[in-house]
N, C-alpha and C positions, 0 to 999 in steps of 0.2 A: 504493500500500500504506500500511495503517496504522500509528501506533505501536502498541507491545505495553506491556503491566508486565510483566517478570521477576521471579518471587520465586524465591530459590534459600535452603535452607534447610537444615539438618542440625546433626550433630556438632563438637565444637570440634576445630580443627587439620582439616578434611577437605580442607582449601585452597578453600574457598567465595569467599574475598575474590579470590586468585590469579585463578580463574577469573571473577568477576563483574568483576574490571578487564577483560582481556581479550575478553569479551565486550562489553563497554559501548564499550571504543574501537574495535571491529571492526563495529558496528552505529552506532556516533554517537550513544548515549543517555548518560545520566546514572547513576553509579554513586552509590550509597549505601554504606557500610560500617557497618550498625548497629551491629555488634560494635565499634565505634571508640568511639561515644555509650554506650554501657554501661558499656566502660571508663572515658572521661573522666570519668562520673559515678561510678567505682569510686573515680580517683583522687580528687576533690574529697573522696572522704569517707574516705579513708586522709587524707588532710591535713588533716582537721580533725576528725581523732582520732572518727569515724562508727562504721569499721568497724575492725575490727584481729583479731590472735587470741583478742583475749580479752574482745572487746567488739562487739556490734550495734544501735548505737542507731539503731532505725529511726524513731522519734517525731521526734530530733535531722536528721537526715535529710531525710526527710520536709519537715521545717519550714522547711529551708535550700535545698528544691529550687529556689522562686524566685530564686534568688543563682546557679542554675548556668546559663551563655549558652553555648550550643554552635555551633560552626558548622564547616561544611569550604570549607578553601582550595585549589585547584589547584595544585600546584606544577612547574611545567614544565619543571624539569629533569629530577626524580623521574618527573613522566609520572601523575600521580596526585593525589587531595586528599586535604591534610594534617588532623587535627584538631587545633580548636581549642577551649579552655577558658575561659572568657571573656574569649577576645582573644589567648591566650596559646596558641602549637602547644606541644602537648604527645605529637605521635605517637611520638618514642621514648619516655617516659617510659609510656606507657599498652600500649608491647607484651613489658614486665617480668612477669618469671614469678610475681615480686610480687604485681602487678595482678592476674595470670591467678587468683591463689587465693580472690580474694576476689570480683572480678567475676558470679562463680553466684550468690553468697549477697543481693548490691544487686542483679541483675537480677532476681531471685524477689519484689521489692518490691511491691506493686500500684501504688502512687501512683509508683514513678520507672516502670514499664513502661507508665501509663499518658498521661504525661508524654512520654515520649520515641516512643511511637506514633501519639499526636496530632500531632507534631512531623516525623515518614516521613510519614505521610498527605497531608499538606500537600506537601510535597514530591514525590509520586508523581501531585497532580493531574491533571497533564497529559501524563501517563504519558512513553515513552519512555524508561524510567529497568529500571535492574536495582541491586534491593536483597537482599543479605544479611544472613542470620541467623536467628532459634531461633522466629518467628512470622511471619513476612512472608503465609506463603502460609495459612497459618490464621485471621491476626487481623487485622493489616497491611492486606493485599490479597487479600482471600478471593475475591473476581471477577479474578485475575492471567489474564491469558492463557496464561502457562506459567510454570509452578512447576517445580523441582527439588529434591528431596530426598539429599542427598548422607551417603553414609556411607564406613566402613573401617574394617578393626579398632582396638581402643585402641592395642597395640604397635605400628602401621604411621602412627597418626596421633602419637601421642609420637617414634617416630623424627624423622619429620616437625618437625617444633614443638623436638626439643631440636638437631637440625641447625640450624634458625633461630635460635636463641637462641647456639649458638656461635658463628653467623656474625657476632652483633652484637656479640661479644666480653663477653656474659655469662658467668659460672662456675656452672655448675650441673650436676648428676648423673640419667642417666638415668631414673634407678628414682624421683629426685622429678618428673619432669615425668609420668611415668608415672601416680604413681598422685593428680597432679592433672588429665589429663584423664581417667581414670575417676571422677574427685568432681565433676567439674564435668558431665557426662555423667547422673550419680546427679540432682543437683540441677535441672539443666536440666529432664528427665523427669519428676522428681515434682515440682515445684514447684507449690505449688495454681493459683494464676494463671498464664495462658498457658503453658503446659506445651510443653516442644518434641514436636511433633506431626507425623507427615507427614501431608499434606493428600491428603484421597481422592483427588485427581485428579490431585496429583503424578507427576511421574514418579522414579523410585528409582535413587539412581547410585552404586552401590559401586565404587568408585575406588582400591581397595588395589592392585589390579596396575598401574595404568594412569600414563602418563607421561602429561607435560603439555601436550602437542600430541594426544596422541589424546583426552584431558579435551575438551580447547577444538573440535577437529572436529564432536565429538557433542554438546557444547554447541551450536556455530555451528549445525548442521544441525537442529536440536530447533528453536532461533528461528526460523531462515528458513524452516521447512516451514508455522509458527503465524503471522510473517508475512506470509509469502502467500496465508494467507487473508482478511486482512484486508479 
């Protein structure tokens, strides 16, 4: 049997990354977390005063993307790869509800989406790999072998996302997680370049009721029917 490309793609907070670990270590591929690379390059431009509320210097930006070195390191206690900012892990710092607000507005970029796509491409050469996030199966990898389209309501995917955020011993309030991922949801969808899209031949997996062993069964069972046919 073949290797596959997995693109699994959707809404923010649908637990895509959750589930694209667990698949990747239960098959032996290689996991991507796009959504990590979008962050770190949220952060780079929160710290050098890029992005902020009251300011979007995307020309400043832009011009500094060369300065940004991205990479993921394994970390084997964790069981997962960490990101890293040039040189520096920065995975807690980039999964702040901070980041989260401004993340839509740098990923709607053209030149950082198409920077950091050229950059998955590469890394998906030789397939084997399951990548998430907001174009994989559209732009990414429009030839994937199986694509997944993941949704759930905005209230079931903020429960979600502000249970994480207290677990990490952030302070924050429902009603603001709330109606950041309906802005980021907003943004993602209209954004002119690469728009979050499900891909014709995705398959569609609303996940509101569903716990996280029956996610990964019908995950697990989607791959290995696609690679068996390989």
């Amino acid at each position: 049997m073949g290797k596959i490309t997995i693109a699994i793609d959707g809404y923010s907070s649908t637990g895509k990354s959750t589930i694209a670990k667990q698949l990747a270590k239960a098959l032996g591929y290689i996991y991507v977390d796009t959504g990590a690379m979008y962050r770190a390059v949220t952060l780079f431009a929160m710290r050098n005063g890029f992005i902020g509320d009251d300011r979007k210097d995307v020309i400043g930006l832009v011009d500094s993307l060369e300065r940004i070195e991205l990479s993921f390191t394994y970390n084997d206690t964790l069981g997962f790869s960490e990101m890293y900012l040039n040189g520096v892990n920065v995975e807690k710092e980039i999964r702040t509800l901070e980041v989260s607000r401004f993340v839509s507005p740098v990923a709607e970029i053209e030149a950082v989406r198409l920077k950091l796509v050229a950059m998955q491409q590469i890394m998906g050469e030789k397939k084997g790999i399951v990548m998430d996030g907001r174009d994989i199966g559209t732009v990414v990898f429009p030839n994937a072998e199986l694509k997944i389209f993941m949704n759930a309501s905005p209230e079931k995917r903020a429960s979600r996302r502000y249970k994480e955020l207290l677990d990490r011993g952030e302070e924050v309030a429902y009603d603001d997680v709330l109606k950041n991922v309906q802005q980021r949801d907003d943004i993602d969808s209209s954004r002119e370049f690469s728009p979050l899209r499900k891909a014709e031949d995705a398959i569609e997996f609303d996940n509101s009721d569903m716990g996280l062993e029956e996610q990964f069964e019908r995950m697990y069972n989607f791959a290995l029917r696609v690679i068996e046919k390989q």
